[in-house]
N, CA, C and O atoms as CSV, one atom per row, in Angstrom:
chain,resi,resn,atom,element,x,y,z
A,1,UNK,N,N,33.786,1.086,8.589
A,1,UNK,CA,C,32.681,1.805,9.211
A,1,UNK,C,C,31.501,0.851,9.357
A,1,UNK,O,O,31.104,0.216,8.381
A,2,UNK,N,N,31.121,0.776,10.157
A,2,UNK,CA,C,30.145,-0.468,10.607
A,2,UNK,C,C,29.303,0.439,11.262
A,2,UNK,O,O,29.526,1.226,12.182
A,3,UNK,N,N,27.685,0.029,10.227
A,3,UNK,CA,C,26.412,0.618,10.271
A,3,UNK,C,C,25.624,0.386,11.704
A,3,UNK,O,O,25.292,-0.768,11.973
A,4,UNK,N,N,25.397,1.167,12.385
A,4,UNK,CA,C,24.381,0.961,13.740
A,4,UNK,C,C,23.136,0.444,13.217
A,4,UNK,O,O,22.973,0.408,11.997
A,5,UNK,N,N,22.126,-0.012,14.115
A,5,UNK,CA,C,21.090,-0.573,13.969
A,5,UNK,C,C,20.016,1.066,13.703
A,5,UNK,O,O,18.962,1.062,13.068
A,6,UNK,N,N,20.370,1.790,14.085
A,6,UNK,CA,C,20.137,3.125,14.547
A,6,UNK,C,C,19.711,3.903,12.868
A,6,UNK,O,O,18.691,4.311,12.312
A,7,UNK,N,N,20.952,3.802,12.596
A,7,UNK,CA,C,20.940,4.342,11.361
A,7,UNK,C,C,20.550,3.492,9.961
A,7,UNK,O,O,20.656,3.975,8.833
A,8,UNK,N,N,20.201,2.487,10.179
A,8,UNK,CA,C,19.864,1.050,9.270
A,8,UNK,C,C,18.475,1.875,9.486
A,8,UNK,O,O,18.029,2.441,8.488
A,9,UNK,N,N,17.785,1.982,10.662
A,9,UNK,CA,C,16.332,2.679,10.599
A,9,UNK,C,C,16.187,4.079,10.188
A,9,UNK,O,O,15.126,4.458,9.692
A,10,UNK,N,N,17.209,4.897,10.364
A,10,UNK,CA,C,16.794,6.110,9.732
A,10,UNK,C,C,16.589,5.855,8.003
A,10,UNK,O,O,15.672,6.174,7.247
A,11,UNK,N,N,17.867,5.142,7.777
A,11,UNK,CA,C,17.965,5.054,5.670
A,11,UNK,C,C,16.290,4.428,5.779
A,11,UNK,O,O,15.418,5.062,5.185
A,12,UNK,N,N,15.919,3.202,6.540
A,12,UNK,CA,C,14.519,2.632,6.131
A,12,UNK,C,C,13.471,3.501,6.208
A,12,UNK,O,O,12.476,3.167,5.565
A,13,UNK,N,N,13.418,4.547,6.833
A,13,UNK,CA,C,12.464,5.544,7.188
A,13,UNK,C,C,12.520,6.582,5.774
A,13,UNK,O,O,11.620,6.652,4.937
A,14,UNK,N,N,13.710,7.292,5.752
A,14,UNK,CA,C,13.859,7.580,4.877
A,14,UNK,C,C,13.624,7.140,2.948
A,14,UNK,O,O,13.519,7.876,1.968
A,15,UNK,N,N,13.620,5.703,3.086
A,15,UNK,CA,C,13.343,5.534,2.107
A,15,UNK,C,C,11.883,4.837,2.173
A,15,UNK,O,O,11.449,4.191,1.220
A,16,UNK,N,N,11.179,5.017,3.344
A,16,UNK,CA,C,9.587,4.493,3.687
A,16,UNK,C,C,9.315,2.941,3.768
A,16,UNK,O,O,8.293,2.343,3.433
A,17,UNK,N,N,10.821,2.293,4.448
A,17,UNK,CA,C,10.728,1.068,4.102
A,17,UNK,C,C,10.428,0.513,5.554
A,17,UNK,O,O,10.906,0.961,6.596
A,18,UNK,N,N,9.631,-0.448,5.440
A,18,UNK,CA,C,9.100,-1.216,7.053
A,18,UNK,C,C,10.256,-2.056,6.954
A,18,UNK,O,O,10.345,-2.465,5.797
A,19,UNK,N,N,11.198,-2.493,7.699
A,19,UNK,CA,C,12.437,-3.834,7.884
A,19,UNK,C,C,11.733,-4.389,9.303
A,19,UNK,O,O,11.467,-3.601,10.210
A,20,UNK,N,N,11.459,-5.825,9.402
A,20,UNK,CA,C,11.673,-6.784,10.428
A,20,UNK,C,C,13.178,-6.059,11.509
A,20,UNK,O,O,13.651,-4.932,11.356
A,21,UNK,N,N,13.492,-6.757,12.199
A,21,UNK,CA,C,14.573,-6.532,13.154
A,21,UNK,C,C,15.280,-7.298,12.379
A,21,UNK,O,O,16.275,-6.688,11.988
A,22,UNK,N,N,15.199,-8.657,11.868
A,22,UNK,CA,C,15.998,-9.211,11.437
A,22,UNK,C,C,16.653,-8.712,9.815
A,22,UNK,O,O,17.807,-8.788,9.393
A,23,UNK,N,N,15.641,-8.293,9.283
A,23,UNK,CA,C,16.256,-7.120,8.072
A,23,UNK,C,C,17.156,-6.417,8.425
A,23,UNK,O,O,18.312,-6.421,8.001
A,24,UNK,N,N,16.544,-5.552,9.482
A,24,UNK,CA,C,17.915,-4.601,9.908
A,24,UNK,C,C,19.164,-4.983,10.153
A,24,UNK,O,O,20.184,-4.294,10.177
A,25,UNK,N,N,19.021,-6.141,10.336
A,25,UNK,CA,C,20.160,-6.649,11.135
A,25,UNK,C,C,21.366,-7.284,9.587
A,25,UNK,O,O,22.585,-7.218,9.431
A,26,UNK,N,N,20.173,-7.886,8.674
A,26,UNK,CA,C,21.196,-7.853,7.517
A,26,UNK,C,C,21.216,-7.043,6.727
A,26,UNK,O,O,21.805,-7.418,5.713
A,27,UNK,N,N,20.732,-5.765,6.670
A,27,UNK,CA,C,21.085,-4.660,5.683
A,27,UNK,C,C,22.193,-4.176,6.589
A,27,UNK,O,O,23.237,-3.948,5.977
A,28,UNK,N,N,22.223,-4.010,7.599
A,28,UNK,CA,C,23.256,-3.161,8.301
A,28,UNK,C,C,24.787,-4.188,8.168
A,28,UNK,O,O,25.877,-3.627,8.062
A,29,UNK,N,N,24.700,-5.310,8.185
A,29,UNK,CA,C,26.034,-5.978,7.450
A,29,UNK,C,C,26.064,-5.780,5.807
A,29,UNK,O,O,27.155,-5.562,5.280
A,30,UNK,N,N,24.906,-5.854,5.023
A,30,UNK,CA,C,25.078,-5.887,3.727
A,30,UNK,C,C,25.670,-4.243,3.232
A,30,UNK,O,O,26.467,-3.964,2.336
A,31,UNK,N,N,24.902,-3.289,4.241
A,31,UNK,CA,C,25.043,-1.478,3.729
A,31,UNK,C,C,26.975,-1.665,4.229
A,31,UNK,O,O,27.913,-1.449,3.462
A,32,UNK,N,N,27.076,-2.084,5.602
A,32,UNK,CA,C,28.860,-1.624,5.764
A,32,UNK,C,C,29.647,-2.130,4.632
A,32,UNK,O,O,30.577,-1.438,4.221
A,33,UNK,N,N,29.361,-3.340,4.041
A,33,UNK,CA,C,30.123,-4.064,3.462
A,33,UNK,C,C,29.975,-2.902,2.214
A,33,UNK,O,O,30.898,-2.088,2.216
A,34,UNK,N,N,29.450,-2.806,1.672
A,34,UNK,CA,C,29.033,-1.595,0.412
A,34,UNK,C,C,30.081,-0.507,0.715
A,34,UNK,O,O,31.091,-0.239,0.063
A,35,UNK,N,N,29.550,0.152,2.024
A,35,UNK,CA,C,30.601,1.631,2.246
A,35,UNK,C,C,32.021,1.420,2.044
A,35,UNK,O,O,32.773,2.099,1.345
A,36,UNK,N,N,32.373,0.121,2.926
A,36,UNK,CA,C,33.992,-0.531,2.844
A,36,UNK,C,C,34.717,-0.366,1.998
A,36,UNK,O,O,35.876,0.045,1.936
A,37,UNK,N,N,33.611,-0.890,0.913
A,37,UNK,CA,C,34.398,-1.106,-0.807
A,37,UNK,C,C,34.021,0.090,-1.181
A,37,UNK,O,O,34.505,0.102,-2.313
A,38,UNK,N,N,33.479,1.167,-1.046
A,38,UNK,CA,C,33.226,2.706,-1.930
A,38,UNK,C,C,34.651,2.865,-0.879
A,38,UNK,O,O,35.631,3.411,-1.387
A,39,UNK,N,N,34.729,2.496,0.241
A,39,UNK,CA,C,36.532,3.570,0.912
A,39,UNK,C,C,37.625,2.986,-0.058
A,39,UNK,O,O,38.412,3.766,-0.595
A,40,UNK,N,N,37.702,1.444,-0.328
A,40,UNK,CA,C,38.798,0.778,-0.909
A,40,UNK,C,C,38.621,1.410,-2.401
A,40,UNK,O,O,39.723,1.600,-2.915
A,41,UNK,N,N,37.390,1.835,-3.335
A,41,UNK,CA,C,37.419,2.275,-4.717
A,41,UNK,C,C,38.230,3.716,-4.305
A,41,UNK,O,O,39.122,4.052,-5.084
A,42,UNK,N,N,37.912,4.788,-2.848
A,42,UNK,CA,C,38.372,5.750,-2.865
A,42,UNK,C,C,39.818,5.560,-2.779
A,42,UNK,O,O,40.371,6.560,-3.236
A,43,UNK,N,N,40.350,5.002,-2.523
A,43,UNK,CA,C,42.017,4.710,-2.499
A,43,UNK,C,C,42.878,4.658,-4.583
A,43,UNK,O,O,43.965,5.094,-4.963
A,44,UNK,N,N,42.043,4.124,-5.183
A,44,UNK,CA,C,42.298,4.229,-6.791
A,44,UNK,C,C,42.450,5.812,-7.310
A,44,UNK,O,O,41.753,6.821,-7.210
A,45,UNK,N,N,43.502,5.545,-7.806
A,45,UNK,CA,C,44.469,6.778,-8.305
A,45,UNK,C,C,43.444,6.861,-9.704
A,45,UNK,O,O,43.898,6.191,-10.631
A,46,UNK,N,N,42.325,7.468,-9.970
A,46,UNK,CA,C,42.180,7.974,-11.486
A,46,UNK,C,C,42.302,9.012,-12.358
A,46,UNK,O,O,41.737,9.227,-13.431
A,47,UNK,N,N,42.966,9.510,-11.862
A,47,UNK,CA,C,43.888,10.933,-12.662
A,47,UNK,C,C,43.898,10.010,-14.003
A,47,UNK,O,O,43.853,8.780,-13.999
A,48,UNK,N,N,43.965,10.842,-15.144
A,48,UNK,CA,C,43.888,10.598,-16.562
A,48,UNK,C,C,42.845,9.510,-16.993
A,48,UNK,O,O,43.155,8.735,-17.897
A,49,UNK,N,N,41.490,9.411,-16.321
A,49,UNK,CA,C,40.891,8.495,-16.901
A,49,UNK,C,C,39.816,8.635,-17.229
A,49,UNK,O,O,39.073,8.546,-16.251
A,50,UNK,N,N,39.303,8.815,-18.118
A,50,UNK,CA,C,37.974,9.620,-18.757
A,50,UNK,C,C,36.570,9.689,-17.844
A,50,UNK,O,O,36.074,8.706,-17.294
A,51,UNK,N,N,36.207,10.605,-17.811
A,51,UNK,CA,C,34.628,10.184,-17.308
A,51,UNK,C,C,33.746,9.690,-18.156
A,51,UNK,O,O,33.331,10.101,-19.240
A,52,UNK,N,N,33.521,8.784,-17.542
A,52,UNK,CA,C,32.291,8.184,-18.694
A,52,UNK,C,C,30.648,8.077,-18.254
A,52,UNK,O,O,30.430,8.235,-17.053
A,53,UNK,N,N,29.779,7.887,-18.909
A,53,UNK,CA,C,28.217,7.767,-18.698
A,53,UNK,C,C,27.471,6.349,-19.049
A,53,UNK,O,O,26.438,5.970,-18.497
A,54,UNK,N,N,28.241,5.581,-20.149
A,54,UNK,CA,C,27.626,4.960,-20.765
A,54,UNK,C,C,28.935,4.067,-21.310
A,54,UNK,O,O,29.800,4.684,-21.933
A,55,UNK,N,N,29.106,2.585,-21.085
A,55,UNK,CA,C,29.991,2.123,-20.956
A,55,UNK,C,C,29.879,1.087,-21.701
A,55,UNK,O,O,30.774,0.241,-21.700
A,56,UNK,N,N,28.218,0.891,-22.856
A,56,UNK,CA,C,28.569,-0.369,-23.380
A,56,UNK,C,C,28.238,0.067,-24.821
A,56,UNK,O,O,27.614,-0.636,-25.615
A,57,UNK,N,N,28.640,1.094,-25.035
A,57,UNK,CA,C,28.944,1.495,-26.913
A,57,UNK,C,C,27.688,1.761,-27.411
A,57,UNK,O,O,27.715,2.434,-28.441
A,58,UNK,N,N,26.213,1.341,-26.873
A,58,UNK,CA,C,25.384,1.950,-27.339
A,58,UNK,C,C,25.013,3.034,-27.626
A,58,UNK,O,O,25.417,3.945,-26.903
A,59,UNK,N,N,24.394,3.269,-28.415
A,59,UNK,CA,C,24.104,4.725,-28.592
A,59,UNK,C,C,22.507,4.885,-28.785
A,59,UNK,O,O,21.983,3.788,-28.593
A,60,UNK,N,N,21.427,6.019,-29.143
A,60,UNK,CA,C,20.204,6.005,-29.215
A,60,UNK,C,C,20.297,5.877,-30.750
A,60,UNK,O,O,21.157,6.127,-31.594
A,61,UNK,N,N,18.917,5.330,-30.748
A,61,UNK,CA,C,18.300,5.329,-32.535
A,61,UNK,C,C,16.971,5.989,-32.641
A,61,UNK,O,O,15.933,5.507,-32.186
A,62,UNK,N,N,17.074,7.170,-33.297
A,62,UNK,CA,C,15.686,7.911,-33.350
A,62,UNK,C,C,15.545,8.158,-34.694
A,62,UNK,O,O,16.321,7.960,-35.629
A,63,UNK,N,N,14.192,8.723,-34.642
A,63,UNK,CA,C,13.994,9.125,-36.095
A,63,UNK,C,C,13.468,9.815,-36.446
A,63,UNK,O,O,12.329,9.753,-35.985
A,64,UNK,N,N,13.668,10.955,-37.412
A,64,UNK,CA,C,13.326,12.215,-37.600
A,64,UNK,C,C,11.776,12.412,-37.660
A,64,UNK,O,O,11.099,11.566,-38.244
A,65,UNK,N,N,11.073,13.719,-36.958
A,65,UNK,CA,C,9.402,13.797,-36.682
A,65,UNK,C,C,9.759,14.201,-38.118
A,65,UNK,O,O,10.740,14.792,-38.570
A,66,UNK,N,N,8.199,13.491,-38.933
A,66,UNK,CA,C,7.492,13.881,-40.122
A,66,UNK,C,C,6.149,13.371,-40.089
A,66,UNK,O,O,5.672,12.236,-40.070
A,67,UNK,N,N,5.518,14.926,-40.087
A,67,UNK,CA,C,4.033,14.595,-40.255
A,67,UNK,C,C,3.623,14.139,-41.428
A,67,UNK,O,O,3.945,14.204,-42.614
A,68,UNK,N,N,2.749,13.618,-40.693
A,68,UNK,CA,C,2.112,12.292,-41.875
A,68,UNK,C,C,0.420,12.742,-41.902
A,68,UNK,O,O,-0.114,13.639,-41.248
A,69,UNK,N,N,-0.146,11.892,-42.788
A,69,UNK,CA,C,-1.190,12.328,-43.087
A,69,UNK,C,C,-2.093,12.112,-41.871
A,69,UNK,O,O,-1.528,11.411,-41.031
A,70,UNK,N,N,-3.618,12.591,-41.434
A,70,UNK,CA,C,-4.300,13.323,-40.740
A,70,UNK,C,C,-5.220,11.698,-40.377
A,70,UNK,O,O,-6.140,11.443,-41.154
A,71,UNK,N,N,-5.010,10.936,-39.516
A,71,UNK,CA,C,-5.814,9.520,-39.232
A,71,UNK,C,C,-7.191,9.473,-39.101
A,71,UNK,O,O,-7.923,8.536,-39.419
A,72,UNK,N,N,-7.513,10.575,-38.599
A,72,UNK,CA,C,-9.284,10.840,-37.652
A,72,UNK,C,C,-9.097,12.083,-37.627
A,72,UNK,O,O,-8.128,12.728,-37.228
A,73,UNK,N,N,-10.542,12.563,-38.290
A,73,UNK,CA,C,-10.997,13.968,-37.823
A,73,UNK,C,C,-11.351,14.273,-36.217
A,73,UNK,O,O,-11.671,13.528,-35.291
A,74,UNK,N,N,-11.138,15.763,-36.323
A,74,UNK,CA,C,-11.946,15.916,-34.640
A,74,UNK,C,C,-12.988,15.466,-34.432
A,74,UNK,O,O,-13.318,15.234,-33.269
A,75,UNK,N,N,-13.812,15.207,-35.459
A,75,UNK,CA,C,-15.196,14.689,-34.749
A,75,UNK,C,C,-15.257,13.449,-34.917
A,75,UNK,O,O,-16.235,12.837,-34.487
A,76,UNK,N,N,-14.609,13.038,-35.333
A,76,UNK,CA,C,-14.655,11.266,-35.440
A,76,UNK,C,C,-13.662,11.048,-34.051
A,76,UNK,O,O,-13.599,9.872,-33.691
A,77,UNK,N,N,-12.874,12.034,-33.221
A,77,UNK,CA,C,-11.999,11.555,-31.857
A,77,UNK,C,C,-13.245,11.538,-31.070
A,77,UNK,O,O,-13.561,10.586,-30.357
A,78,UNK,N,N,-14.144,12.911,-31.252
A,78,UNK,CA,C,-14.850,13.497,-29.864
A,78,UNK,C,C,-16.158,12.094,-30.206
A,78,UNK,O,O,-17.014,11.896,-29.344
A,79,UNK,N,N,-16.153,11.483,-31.137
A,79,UNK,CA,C,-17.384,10.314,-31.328
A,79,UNK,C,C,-16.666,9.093,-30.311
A,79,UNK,O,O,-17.359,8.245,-29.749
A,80,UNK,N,N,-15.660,9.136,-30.224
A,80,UNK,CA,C,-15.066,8.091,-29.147
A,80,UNK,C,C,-16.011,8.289,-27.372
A,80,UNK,O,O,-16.453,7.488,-26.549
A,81,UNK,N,N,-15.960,9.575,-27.461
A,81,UNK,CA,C,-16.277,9.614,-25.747
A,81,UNK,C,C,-18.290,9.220,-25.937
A,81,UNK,O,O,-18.915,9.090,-26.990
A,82,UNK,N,N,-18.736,9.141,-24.722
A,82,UNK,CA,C,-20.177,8.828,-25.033
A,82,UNK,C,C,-20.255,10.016,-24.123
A,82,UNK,O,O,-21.085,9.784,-23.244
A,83,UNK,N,N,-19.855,10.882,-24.031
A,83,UNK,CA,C,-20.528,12.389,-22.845
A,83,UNK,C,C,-21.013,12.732,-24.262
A,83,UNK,O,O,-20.895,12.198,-25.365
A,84,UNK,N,N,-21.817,14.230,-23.618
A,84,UNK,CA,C,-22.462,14.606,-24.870
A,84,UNK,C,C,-21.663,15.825,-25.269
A,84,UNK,O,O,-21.210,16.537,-24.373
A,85,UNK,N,N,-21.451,16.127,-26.547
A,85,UNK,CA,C,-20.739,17.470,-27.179
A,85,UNK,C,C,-21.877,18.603,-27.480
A,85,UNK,O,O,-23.106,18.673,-27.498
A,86,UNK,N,N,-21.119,19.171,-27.631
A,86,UNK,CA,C,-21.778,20.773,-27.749
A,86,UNK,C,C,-20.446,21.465,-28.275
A,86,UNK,O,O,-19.360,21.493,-27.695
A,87,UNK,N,N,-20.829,22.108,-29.705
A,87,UNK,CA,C,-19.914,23.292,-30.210
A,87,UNK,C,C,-18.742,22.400,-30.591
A,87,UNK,O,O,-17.766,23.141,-30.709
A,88,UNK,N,N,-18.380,21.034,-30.856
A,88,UNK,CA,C,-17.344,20.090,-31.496
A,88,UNK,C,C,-16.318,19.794,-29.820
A,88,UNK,O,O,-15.159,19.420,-29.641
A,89,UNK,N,N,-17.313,20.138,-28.964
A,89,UNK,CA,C,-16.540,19.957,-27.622
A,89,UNK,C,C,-16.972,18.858,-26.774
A,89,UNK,O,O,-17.943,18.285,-27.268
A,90,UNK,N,N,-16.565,18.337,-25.602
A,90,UNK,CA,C,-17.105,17.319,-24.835
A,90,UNK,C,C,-17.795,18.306,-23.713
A,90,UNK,O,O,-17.118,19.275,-23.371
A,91,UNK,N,N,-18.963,18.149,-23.175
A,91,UNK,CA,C,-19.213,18.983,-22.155
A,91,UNK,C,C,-19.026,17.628,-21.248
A,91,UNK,O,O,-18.786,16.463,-21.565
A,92,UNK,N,N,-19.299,18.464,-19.614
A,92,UNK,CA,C,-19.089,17.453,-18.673
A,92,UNK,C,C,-19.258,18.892,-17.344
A,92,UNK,O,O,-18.945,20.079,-17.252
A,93,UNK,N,N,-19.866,17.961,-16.614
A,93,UNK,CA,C,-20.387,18.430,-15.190
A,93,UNK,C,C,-19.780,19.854,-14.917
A,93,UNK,O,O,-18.831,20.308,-15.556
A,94,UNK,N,N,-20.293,20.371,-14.113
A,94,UNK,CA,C,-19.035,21.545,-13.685
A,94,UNK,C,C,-17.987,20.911,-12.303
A,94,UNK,O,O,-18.187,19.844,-11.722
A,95,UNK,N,N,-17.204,21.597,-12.096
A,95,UNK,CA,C,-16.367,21.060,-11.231
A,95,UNK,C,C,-16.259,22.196,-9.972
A,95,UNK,O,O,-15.848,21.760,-8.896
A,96,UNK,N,N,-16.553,23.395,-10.048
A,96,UNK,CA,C,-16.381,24.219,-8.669
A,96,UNK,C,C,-18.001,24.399,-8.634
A,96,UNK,O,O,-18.534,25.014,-7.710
């Protein structure tokens, strides 16, 4: 299946991409060559072969939430901003 110049500009549009003419001209050999080999992978018989997600044995390392002790009071956060507080709050302009 060999990509038109046509449709080399719709995928670029679609993906908001500006291509030269001469871009187009090698994505549209580089995109057929891609589809070719997804038809030749579609020809592979994989009946009995696991689906997989994650193919190089890693796994995640996390670690259990435990609260810990209390770093900064609220008023030592709200002393960070330089607006002025009122009531342990930051006031600030109105907006409507």
């Amino acid at each position: 299946m060999k990509l038109t110049k046509e449709q080399v500009q719709h995928i670029a549009r679609l993906a908001r991409l500006k291509l030269t003419t001469e871009e187009e001209e090698r994505y549209a050999g580089q995109l057929t060559e891609i589809l070719n080999y997804v038809e030749v992978l579609k020809e592979l018989d994989t009946k009995g072969v696991p689906e997989t997600s994650q193919v190089t044995g890693l796994s995640n390392v996390t670690r259990e939430d435990e609260a810990r002790g209390v770093l900064a009071t609220a008023d030592e956060l709200l002393g960070c901003s330089g607006l002025p507080k009122v009531n342990h709050q930051i006031r600030i302009k109105r907006i409507l």
